[in-house]
C-alpha positions in Angstrom: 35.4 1.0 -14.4 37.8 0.3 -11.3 37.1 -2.3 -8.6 36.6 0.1 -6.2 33.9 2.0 -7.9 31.8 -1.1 -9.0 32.0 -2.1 -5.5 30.7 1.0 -3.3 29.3 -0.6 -1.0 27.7 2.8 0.6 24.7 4.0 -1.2 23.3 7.7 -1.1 21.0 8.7 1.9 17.9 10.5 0.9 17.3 14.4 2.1 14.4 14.0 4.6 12.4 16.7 6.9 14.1 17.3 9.9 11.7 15.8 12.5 11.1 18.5 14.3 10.1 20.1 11.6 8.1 17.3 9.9 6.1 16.3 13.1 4.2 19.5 12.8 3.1 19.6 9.0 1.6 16.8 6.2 4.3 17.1 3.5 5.9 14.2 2.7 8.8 13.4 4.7 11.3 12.1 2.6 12.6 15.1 -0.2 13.7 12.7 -3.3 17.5 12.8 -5.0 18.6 15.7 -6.5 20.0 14.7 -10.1 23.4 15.0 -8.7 21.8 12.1 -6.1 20.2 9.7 -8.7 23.6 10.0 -10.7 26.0 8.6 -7.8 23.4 6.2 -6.7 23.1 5.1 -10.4 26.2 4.4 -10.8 26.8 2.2 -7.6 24.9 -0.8 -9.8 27.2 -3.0 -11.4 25.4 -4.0 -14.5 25.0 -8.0 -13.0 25.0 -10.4 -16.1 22.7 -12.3 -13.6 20.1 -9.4 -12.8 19.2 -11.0 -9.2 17.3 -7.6 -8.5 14.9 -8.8 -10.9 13.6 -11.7 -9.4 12.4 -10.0 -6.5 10.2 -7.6 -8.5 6.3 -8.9 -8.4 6.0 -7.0 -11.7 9.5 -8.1 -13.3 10.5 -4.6 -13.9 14.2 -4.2 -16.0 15.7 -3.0 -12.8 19.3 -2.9 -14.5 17.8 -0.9 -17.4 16.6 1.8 -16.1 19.4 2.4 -13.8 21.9 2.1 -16.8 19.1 4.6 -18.9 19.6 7.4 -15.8 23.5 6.9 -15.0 24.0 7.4 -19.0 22.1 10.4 -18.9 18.9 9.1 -20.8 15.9 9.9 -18.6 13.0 9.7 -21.9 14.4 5.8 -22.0 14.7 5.6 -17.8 11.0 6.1 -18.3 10.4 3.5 -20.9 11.8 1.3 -19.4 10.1 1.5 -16.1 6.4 2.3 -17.3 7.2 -0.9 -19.8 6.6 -3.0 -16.9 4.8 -0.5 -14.1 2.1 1.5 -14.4 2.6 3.4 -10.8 6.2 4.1 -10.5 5.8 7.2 -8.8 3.8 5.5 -5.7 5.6 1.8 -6.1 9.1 4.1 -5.3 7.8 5.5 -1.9 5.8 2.8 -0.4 6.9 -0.6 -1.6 9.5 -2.7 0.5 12.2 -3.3 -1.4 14.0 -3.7 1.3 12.5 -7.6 1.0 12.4 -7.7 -2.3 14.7 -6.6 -4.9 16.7 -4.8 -3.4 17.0 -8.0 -0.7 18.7 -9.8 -4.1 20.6 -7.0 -4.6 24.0 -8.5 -5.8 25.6 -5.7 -3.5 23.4 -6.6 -0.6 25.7 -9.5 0.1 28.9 -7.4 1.3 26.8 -3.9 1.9 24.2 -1.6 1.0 21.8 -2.7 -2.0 21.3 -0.2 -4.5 18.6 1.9 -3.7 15.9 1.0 -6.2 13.3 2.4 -4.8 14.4 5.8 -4.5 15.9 5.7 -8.0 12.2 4.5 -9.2 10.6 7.1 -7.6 13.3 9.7 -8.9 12.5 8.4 -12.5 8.5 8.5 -12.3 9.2 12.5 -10.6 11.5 13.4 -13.5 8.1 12.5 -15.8 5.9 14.2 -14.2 8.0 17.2 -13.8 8.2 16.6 -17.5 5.4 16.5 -19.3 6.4 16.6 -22.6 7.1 12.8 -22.4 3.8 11.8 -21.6 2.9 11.6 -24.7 5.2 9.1 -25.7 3.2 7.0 -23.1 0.2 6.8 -24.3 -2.2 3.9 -25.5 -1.8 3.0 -29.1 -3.4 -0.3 -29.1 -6.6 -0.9 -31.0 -10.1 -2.3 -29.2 -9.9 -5.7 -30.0 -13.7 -6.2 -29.7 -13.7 -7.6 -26.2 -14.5 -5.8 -22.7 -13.6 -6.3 -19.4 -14.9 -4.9 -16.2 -12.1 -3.9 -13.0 -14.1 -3.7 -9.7 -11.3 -1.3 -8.0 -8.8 1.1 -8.7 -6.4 0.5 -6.3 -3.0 -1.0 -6.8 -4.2 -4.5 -8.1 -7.4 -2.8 -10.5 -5.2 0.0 -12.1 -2.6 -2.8 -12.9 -4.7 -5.1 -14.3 -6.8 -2.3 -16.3 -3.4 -0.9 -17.8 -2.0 -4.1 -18.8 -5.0 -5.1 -20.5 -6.0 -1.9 -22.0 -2.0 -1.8 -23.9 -3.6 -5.2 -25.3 -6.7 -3.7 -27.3 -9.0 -4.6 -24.4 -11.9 -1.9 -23.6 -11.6 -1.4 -19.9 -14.3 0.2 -17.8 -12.9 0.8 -14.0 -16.0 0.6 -11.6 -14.8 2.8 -8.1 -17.0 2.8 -5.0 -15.2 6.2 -3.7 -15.5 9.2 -5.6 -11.9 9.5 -6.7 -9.5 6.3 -8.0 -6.8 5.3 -6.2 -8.5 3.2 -3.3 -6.4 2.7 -0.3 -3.5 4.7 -2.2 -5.8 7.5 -1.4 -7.8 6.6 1.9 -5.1 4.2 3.9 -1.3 5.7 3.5 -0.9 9.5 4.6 0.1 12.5 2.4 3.7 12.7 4.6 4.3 9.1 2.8 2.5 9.3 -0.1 1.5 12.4 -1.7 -2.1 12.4 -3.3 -1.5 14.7 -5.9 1.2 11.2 -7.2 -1.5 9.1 -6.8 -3.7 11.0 -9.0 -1.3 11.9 -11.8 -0.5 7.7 -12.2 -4.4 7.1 -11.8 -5.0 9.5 -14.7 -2.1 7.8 -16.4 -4.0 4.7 -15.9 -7.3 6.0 -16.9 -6.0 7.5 -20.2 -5.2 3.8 -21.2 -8.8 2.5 -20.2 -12.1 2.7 -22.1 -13.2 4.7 -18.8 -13.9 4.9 -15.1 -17.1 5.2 -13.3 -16.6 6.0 -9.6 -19.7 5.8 -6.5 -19.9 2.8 -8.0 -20.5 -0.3 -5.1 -20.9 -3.4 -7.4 -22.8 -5.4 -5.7 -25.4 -2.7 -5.0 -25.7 -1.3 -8.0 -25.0 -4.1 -10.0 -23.6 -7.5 -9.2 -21.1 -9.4 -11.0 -23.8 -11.5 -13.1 -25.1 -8.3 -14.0 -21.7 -7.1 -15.7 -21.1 -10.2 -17.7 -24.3 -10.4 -18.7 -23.8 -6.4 -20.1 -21.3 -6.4 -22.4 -18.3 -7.4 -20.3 -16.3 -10.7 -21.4 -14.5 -11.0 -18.2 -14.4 -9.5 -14.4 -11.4 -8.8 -12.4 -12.4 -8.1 -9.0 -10.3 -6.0 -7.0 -12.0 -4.2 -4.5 -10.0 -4.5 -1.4 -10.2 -5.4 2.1 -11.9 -2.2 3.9 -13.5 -3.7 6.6 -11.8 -3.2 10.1 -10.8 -5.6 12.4 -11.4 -5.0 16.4 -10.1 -6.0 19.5 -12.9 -7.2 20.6 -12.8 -6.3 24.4 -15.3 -4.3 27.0 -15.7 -0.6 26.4 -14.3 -1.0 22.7 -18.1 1.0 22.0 -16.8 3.9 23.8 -16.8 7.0 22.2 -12.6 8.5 21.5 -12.1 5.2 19.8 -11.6 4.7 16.4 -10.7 2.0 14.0 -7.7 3.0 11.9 -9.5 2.5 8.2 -12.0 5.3 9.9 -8.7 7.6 11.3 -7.1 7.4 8.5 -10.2 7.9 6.0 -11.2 10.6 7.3 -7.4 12.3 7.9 -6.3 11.5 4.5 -8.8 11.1 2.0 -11.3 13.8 3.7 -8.6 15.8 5.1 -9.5 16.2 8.2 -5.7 17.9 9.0 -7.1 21.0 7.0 -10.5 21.4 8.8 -12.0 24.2 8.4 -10.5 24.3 4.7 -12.4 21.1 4.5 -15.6 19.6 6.0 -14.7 16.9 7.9 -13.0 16.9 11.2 -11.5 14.7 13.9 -10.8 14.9 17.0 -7.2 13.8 18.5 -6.7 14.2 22.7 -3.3 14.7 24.5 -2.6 11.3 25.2 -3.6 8.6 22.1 -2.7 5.3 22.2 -2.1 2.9 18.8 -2.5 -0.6 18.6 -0.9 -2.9 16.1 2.9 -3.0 14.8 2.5 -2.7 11.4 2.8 0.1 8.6 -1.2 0.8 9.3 -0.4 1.4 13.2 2.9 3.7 12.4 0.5 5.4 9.7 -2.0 6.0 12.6 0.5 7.1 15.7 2.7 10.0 13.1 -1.0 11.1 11.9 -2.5 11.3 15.7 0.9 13.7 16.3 0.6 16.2 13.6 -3.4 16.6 14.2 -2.1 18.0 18.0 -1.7 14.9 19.8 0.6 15.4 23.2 2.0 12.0 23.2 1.2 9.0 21.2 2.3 5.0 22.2 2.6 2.4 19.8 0.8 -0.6 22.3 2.0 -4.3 20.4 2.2 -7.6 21.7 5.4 -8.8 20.6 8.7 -7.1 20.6 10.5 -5.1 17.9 12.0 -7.8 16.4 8.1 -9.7 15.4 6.9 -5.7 14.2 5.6 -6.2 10.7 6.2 -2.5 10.1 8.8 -1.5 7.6 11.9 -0.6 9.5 12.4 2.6 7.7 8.5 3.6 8.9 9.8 2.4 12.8 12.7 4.6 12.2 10.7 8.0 11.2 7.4 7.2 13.7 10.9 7.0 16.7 12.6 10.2 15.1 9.6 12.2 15.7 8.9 11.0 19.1 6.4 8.4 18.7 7.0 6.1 22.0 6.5 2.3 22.1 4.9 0.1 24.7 5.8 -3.4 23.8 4.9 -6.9 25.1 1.7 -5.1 26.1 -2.2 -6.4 25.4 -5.1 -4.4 26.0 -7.5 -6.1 28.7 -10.5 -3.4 28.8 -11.3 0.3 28.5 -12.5 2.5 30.8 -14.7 5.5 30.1 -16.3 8.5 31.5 -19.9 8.9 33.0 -20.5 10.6 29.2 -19.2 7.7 27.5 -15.9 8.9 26.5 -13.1 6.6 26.8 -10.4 7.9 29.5 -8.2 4.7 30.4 -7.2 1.9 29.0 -6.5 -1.7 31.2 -3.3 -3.0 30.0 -1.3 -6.2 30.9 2.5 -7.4 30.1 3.4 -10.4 27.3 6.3 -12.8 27.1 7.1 -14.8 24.2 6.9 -18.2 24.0 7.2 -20.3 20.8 6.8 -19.8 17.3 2.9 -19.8 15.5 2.0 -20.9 12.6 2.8 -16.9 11.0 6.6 -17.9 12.1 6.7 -15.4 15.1 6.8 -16.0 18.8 3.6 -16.5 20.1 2.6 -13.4 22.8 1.4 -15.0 26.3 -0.1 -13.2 29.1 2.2 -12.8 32.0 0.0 -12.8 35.3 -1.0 -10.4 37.7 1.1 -7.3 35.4 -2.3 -5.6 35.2 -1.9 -1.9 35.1 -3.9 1.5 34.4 -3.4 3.9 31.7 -5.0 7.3 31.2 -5.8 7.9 27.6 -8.0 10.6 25.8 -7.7 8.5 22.1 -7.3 5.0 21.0 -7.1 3.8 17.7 -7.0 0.3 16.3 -5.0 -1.0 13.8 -5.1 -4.5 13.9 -5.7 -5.1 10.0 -8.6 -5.7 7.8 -11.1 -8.2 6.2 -12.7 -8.3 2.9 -16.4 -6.6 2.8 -19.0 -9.4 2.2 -21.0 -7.4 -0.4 -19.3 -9.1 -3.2 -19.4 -12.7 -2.2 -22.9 -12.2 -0.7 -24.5 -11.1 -3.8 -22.3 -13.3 -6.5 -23.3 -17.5 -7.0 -20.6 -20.0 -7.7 -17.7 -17.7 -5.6 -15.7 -20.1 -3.5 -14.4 -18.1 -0.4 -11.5 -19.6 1.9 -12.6 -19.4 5.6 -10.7 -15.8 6.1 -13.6 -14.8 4.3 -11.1 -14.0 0.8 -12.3 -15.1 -2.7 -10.5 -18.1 -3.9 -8.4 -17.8 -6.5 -5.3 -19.7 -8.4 -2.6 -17.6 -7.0 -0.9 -18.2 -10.8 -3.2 -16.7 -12.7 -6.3 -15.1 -10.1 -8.8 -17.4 -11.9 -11.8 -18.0 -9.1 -14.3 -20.8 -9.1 -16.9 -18.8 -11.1 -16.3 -18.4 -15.0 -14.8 -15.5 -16.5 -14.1 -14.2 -13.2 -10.7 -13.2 -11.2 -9.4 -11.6 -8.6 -6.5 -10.3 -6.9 -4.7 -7.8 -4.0 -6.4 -8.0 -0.9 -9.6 -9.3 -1.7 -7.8 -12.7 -2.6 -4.9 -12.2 0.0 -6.2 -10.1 3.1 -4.4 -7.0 3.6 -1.0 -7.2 1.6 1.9 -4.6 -0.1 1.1 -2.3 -2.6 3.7 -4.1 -5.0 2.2 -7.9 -4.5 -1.7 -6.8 -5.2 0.1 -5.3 -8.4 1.7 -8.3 -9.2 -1.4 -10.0 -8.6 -3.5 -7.2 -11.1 -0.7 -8.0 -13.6 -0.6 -11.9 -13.5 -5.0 -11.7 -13.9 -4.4 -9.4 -16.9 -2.1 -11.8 -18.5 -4.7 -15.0 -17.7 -7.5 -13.4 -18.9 -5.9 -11.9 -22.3 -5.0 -15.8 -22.8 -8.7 -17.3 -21.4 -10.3 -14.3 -24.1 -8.2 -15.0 -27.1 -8.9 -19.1 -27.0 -5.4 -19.9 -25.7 -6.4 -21.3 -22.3 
């Protein structure tokens, strides 16, 4: 191989939606590599004795062998060698930041672009699923090793952990509150991003590894975590999520036109309120919407609000660009399709109608002044930069907390004081016996990627805690 091929420094830019195009419609954005794509990206790696890329998986995925598997040609062992160490490929490709993770160690990161491992992953778990013929080769041939445990959520961190443990002989039953798996996969991130039909075919994936999945099922309703280890279950993983909105908590927040985001985005993705009347449920989106928050949630939000009709939508955050928690490439597409952004700005109050309907929105001007204790500048009123904006829509995306129901209704459950269950972050053990947890019950609201890596370090703890070898 010459120098100059093992160091192209340029990798291949993924076909995307034009957004004018795109702005209009819920199909996902970004189109995928052609083979002809995956092949020159492929070859870009150089095959690192030191795999660097490795270290900044959460799930420790053979990032050098599955490239090698799809620039040789090989996509049966490209498969292999992915699903050997993830369980969601497909999703982990398109909504996972490698941009901070591996491909941030990247070996070619340090003189230009990294290797672009998540579109290569996502290329791989498409090629399956265009495929089905492999799938076969995928399947569960472990045998029940006479021990049972219960995963309270199928989202990232519960289908993990189930999958991992089920290739281990474990029977697995999956307990789901919502009606379909997935969790936030399914109710949080749009179809443009992340298409539901993925989600589904790696959930089913997933399932056909487990013992089974029961879904409406709210434990701590319908039965609380005492109840399932004192039913047959040797161990609970708890990974239900943290679905409960957070709010701004100033006047007129009551009015009606304003929603959280978990409800906006709830009832736009998983309900599909973009296809009303095709389906039951809609919502209503006026001319001028406003967003609050910077993060993936909030850019989630505004490109939603503009494809259900939206005239113009404003991003309102606190800090500048540079503090936005948002992924960059998510800043990029929400700007390329006309989303605006009104930083250094704070909400003060909103203003409604004499029927209740929100119709302004009191708004006042930041600076930045030093560091907190997250790392970023802290935002600081600037006085007397008070000003009026008309809105029709506001929607708040500030983050979320874990729902009490869980904690409430369990003995012996240490929480921190963020209202999280306390767990080793090594293993996921919590204070209560034969119990664990993990993704964003543990951690607050986190990646996709970490609450799997979280799901897979649990499954690894308890196989050890079941077997004696604790």
């Amino acid at each position: 191989m010459s120098e100059k091929k093992k160091l192209d420094l340029n990798r291949v830019p993924i076909p995307k939606q034009e957004p004018l195009v795109r702005k209009k419609n819920f199909s996902e954005v970004a189109l995928g590599y052609t083979e002809e794509q995956a092949l020159r990206e492929a070859s870009r790696c150089i095959q690192c004795k030191k795999s660097s890329c490795i270290d900044g998986c959460p799930v420790d995925i053979d990032i050098p062998g599955f490239i090698r598997a799809i620039s040789e040609g090989n996509m049966p062992e490209a498969v292999r060698v992915l699903k050997d160490k993830n369980c969601l490929p497909g999703i982990c490709g398109r909504v996972c930041p490698q941009e901070t993770q591996c491909e941030m160690t990247c070996a070619l990161a340090k003189k230009g672009a990294p290797i672009a491992i998540g579109r290569l992953e996502r290329y791989v778990a498409d090629w399956e699923r265009y495929h089905p013929e492999i799938i076969g080769q995928q399947r569960n041939c472990a045998r029940f090793n006479g021990k049972r445990v219960a995963v309270v959520g199928s989202g990232p961190a519960g289908l993990t952990c189930a999958a991992e443990l089920a290739k281990l002989g474990y029977g697995v039953t999956i307990f789901e509150a919502l009606h379909v798996a997935g969790g936030v996969l399914m109710y949080g991130i749009p179809e443009f991003r992340l298409p539901k039909d993925i989600v589904q075919a790696e959930a089913n994936y997933v399932r056909s590894l487990s013992e089974e999945v029961k879904f409406d099922q709210v434990i701590g309703k319908i039965a609380t975590v005492d109840d399932l280890l004192g039913n047959g279950f040797d161990a609970v993983f708890l990974a239900p999520g943290a679905g409960a909105p957070m709010f701004l908590n100033i006047p007129g927040e009551n009015l009606s036109g304003i929603y959280s985001a978990n409800e906006f985005l709830t009832r736009t993705n998983l309900m599909k309120a973009y296809a009303f009347p095709e389906y039951d449920t809609p919502i209503k989106v006026g001319k001028e919407v406003v967003v609050f928050g910077g993060g993936n949630v909030a850019m989630d939000a505004s490109r939603c609000a503009l494809r259900l009709g939206a005239g113009k939508v404003y991003i309102i955050y606190r800090r500048s660009r540079v503090e936005m928690p948002a992924r960059a490439e998510e800043r990029e597409n929400a700007e390329e399709e006309g989303i605006l952004f009104k930083l250094l700005t704070n909400p003060k109050r909103f203003i409604g109608d004499e029927q209740g309907k929100v119709k302004a929105v009191e708004l006042y001007e930041m600076e930045l002044g030093e560091p907190d204790e997250s790392g970023r500048r802290r935002p600081i009123p600037k006085p007397n930069t008070e000003f009026i904006m008309e809105i029709d829509t506001a929607i708040v995306a500030l983050g979320t907390r874990p729902n009490p129901i869980i904690p409430s209704t369990t003995k012996g459950l240490e929480l921190t004081r963020w209202g999280t269950i306390k767990t080793d972050d090594a293993t996921g053990r919590t204070s209560k016996e034969g119990v664990w947890c993990g993704g964003d019950m543990a951690t607050g609201a986190a990646t996709v990627i970490s609450a799997m890596g979280a799901g897979k370090r649990a499954a690894v703890d308890i196989d050890a805690y079941l077997q004696g070898k604790s």
